[in-house]
N, C-alpha and C positions, 0 to 999 in steps of 0.2 A: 503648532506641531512642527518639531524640526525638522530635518532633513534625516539626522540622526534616529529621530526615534522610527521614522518609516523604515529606513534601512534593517532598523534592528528587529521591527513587528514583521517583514518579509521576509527576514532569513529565519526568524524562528516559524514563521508560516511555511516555507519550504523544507527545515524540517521534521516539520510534524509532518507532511504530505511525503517526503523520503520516507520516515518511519510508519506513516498507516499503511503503504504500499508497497513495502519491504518482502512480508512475510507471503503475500500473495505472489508478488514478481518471481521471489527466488524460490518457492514452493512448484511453478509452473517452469522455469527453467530447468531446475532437476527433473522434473516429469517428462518434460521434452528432449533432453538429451538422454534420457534412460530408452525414451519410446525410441526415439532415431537410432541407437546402437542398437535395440531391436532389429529394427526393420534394416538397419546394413546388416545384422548378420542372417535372418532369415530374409530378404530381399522381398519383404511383404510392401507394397505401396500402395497404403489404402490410408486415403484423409482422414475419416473417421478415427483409424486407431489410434492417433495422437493428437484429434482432437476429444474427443470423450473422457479419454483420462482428464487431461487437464482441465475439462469443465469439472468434472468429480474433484479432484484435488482442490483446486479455486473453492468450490462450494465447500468442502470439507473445508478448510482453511480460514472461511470467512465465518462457518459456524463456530472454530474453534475462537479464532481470536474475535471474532465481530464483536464481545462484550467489552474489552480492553480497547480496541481499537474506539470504538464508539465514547466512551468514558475517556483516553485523551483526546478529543474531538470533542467534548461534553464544557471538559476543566481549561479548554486553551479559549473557547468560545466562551466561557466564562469570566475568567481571567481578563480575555481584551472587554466584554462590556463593563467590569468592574474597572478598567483602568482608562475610559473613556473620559471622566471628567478631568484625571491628570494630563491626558495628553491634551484637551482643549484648553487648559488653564498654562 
């Protein structure tokens, strides 16, 4: 195994890991900065309110894409056991 081909199996490993955690990340940063201009403009300060949402979005988020997400997570973890024997030869 080269030097090469590790370099190249870890950036395509990092990403798939940018892209499974994309849609979650920036799904809860919109949430959190909608709730926070909330709460500056009504001066509500209570933790719950922005965390609750964002457990709800996350979960909604993960029911929506968790089939896509799982399936390239399915086809990358395939791919590298399929290309196991190239890399050791």
């Amino acid at each position: 195994m080269t030097p090469e081909t590790v370099i190249t199996l870890g950036q395509r490993a990092l990403e798939l890991a940018t892209l499974l955690s994309a849609p979650v990340l920036l799904a809860s940063l919109v949430v959190g900065v909608l709730i926070s201009l909330f709460q500056a403009a009504t001066q509500i300060n209570e933790m719950t309110l922005s965390f609750v949402p964002k457990l709800l979005v996350v979960v909604l988020i993960l029911l929506l894409a968790g089939p896509w997400m799982l399936e390239l997570l399915v086809d990358f973890t395939r791919n590298l056991f399929k290309e196991i024997p190239n890399m050791i030869g």
